[in-house]
N, C-alpha and C positions, 0 to 999 in steps of 0.2 A: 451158679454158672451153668452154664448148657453148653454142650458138648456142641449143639448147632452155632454157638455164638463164638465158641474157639474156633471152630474150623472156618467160620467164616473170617474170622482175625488173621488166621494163618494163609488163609487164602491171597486176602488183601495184602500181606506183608511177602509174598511167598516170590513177587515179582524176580528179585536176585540171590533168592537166596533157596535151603532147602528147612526150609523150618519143618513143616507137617513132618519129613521124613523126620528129623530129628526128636520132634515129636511122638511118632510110631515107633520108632526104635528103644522110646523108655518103657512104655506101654510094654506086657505081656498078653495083653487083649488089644480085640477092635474097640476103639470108645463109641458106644454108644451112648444112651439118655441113664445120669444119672450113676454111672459106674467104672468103671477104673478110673479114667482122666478127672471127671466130673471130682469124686469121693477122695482122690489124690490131692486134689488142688483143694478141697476141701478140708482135706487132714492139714496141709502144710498152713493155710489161710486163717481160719477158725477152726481148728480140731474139736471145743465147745461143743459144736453142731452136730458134729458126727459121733454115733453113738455105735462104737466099735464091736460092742456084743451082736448087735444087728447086724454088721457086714461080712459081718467071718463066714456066713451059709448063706450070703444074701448074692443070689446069680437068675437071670432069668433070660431066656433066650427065645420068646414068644413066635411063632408061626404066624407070619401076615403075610399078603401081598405086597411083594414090589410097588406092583403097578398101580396102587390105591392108597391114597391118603388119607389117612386119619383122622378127624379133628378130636376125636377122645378115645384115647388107650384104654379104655376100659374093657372096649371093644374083644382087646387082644392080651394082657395083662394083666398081673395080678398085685404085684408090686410097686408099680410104677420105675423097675430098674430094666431095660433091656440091656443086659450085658452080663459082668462078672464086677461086682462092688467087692467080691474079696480081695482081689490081688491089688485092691488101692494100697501105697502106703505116703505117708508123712515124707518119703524123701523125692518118689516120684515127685509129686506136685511139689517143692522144693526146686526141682531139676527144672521140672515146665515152667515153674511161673517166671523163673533166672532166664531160660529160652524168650520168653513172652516179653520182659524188661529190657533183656539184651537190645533185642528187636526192633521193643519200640523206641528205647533210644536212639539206635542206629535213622530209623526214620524222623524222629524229631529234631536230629543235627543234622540231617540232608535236608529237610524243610529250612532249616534255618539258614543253611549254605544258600538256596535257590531263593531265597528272599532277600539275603544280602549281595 
């Protein structure tokens, strides 16, 4: 999961409601690529994957431009993590995915109302 692929979810869903803020408020970091939200949703989802020794000092905070797009971080990183992967845990992403569910519920039964 990509932090770009949630916020564009949250986007889409955000019409009535305040998801992202609820969102940001479990967060103790900005989410970036790969680290808090990202490794959160990852503990709760498949914990398997995430290999905990590696996140405990695993933070990067690379110096790019705004204004200039990327197409390979390698450019500007070392990691592949811009953010803080320590402060993920197993209940954040618990909290977000329950946020994420709620959500898309609520829109799956308004779709079903406007079609009946």
């Amino acid at each position: 999961l990509s932090h770009i692929y949630l916020f564009s979810a949250i986007r889409f869903f955000e019409e009535n409601n305040n998801l992202k803020q609820e969102v940001l408020n479990i967060l103790d970091t900005t989410p970036y690529h790969a680290a808090e939200l990202d490794t959160s949703l990852m503990l709760y989802l498949s914990p398997k994957l995430v290999i905990i020794e590696k996140i405990k000092d695993l933070k990067e905070f690379p110096k790019f431009s705004e204004s200039r797009i990327y197409l390979d971080g390698r450019l500007w990183m070392n990691t592949g993590i811009v953010g803080d992967a320590s402060k993920a845990t197993r209940e954040k992403g618990e909290q977000i995915f329950n946020l994420f569910k709620s959500e898309l519920s609520k829109q799956i039964k308004q779709i079903q109302v406007e079609i009946i």
